[in-house]
C-alpha positions, 0 to 999 in steps of 0.5 A: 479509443475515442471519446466525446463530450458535451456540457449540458445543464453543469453536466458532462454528457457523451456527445451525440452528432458530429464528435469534431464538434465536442468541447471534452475529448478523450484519448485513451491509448490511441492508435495510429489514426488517432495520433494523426488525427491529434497532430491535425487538430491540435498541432501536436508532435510526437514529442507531446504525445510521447510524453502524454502517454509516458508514465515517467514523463515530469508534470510541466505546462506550457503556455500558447496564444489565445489561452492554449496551454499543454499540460502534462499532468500526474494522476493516480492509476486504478489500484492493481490487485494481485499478490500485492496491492501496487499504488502506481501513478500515470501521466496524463496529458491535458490540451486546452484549445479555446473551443476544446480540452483534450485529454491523452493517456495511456489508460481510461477516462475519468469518471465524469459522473463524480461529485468533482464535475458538476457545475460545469459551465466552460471549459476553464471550469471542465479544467479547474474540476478535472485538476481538483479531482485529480487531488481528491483522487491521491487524497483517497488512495492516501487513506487507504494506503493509511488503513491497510498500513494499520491492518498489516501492523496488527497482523504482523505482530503475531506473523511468522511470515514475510508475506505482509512485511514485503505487502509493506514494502510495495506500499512504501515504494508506492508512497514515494512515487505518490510524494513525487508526483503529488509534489510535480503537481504542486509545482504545475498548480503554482505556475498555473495560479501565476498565469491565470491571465494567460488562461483567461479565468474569471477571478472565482475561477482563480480563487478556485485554482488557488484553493487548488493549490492548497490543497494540493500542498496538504496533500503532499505534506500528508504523503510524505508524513505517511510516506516517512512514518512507513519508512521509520517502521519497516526495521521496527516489524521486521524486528517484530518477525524475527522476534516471532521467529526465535519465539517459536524455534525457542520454543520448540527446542524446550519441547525437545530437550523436554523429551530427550530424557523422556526418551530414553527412560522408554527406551530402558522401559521397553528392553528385556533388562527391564523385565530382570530388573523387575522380576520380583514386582508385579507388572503392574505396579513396575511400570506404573512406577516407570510412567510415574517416573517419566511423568516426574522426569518431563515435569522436572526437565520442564521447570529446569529449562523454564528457569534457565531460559528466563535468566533466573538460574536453576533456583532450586528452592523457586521451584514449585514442587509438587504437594507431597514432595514438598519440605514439611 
């Protein structure tokens, strides 16, 4: 699909009349006729194209006559919301003519409407604002990477599941693709500043692509800290999950030992042997005295287990035994 685009008043504005004659056009995953109509244009071969669209082609420039330069440039794809929030990056490939720039990828356009594009007066400015956008876009797909990190740790120290912890993994993944493109185009932004004679900018412009540059570098450095402090704590959560795990088998192993013996005192309770045992008691009074016995046997193999499982022995004269069976 393409698109046109003319700079108006600072602004970028849909072309409206020829489309041949607009500075700013966009290729989104263009078809056949599209590709042909690149190759005329632009003198473009399969090569660029192929390496415009291909989302594992490495960030590079390459410099023209007349400040022509074909740029292959790393940017963030629109985050995919399924089972797992995925974090990918796409390739973009930037054409500068003297009359036109040209974007090519495999996706949608930049939001032209953002703050980055405004006070545009030429396309060396189109170029330098398009490059700053891409770096305020990985900066804001950082701090959200950073939100969700915190929110899956506090959901993780209580979880019993691996639901959050794989959501991590797909975040750490995404940090790493992040780091290398980042740094891919820290490494375009440097040979760019080193040429700005062959692109012909201005010296503000210039010292705009060297603030570039350095914020494209925080941006990197800030990817990988994030990128190194989700790794050192995937073993610490998955510790955490395990750790939950055992809590809860713990746990309800101590319910059924507690109700082993509780078991089989009601099982004695619930025979006819019982009844003889008890003939000479009234029925009341005999098994109120099985409840009460069962109620004791629960409480007491509750204690035991308690102090077993803390270490601390059985501790016979730790236990805190009821009121009337107490020591005087």
């Amino acid at each position: 699909m393409k698109r046109c685009f003319n700079l108006q008043a600072g602004t970028i504005q849909h072309a409206e009349g020829d489309p041949a004659a607009a500075p700013i056009r966009v290729y989104a995953a263009p078809d056949r006729a599209e590709r042909e109509e690149l190759r005329s244009t632009l003198g473009l071969d399969d090569y660029d194209l192929d390496a415009a669209l291909d989302p594992e082609e490495i960030p590079r420039v390459e410099f023209g006559a007349h400040g022509a330069a074909n740029i292959i440039w790393k940017r963030p794809k629109n985050v995919s919301i399924g089972a797992q929030l995925r974090f990918d990056v796409a390739s973009v490939g930037i054409f500068v003519r003297p009359d036109a720039v040209v974007l090519v990828t495999a996706e949608g356009e930049p939001d032209f409407s953002e703050r980055e594009f405004r006070g545009i007066h030429s396309l060396s400015d189109f170029l330098l604002k398009l490059l700053l956008h891409t770096v305020h876009h990985y900066l804001g797909h950082l701090k959200v990477i950073k939100q969700i990190n915190a929110e899956l740790g506090s959901k993780i120290s209580v979880s019993m599941e691996n639901r959050y912890y794989l959501q991590m993994l797909a975040l750490s993944e995404s940090l790493i693709y992040y780091v290398d493109g980042i740094e891919a185009n820290a490494a375009v932004l440097a040979k760019l500043r080193s040429s700005t004679h062959r692109l012909e900018l201005t010296p503000l412009q210039a010292e705009m692509l060297h603030d570039t540059v350095l914020d494209m570098q925080q941006c990197a450095r800030q990817a990988a800290i994030y990128s190194s402090v989700l790794s050192g704590l995937m073993d610490a959560r998955g510790a955490i999950i395990n750790n939950n795990v055992n809590t809860l088998l713990k746990n309800l192993t101590l319910i059924s030992v507690i109700f082993l013996p509780l078991n089989l005192v009601a099982s004695i309770g619930g025979m006819s042997e019982f009844s003889v045992w008890t003939a000479g008691l009234d029925w009341r009074l005999s098994y109120g005295l099985l409840v009460i016995g069962m109620a004791l046997a629960g409480w007491l193999g509750l204690r035991i287990i308690v102090q077993l499982a803390s270490g601390r022995g059985l501790g016979w004269n730790g236990l805190r035994w009821p009121r009337v069976l107490r020591r005087r």
